[in-house]
N, C-alpha and C positions, 0 to 999 in steps of 0.2 A: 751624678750630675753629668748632664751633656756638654760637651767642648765644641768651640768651633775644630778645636786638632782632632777632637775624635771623629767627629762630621768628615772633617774634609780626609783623612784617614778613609774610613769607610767607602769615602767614593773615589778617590784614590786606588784602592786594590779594588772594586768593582770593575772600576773604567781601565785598570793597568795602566794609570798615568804614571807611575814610577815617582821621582821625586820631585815633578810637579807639581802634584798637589801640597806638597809643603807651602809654595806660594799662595795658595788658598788663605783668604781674606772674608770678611763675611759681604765685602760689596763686589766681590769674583763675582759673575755670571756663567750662570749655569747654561739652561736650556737656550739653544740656538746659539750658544758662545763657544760651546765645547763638544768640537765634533762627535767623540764618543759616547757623547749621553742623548743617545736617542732613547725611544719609546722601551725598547728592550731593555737597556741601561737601567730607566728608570723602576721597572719591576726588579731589577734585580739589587738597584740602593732598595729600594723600599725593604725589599725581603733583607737583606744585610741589616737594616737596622732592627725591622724586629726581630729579628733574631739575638741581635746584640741589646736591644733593652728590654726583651719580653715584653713587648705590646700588639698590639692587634692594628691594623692601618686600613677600612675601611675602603670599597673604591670608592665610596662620593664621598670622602675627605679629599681625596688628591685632586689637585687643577694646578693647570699650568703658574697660578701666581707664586706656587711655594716651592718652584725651580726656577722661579728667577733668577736668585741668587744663594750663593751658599747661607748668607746669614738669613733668609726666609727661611731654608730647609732646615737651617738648626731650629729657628723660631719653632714648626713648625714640628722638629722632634721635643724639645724641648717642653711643647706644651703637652703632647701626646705622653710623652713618661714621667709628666710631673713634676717637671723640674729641670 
């Protein structure tokens, strides 16, 4: 099962926000909120999760609505590994 902790975890050591991401909330704002998650950033959550739940991530699944917020990108893992 997916967590908001394991999400925000995840992008936590991608982004190197140290124990910042602990304060990760699922109405935190992601994209244009958090200077280090640019475009780059996001290839590199993306790869981190599937790697972490064995899934496949599509480029015409991503758009910018499910980097809104962290609780979108959990939705959005969530749905993708089932659970």
């Amino acid at each position: 099962m997916v967590t908001l902790q394991d999400i925000s975890q995840i992008i936590g050591e991608v982004l190197q926000l140290g124990s910042n991401a602990d304060n990760f909330d699922s109405d935190t704002p992601l994209l244009g909120s958090v200077p280090e998650f640019d475009s780059m950033a996001v290839v590199s959550v993306l790869t981190a999760v599937e790697d972490n739940y064995g899934i496949a991530i599509d480029d015409d699944e991503v758009s910018a609505e499910i980097f809104e917020t962290v609780g979108s990108f959990l939705e959005f893992v969530k749905e993708k590994a089932g659970g």
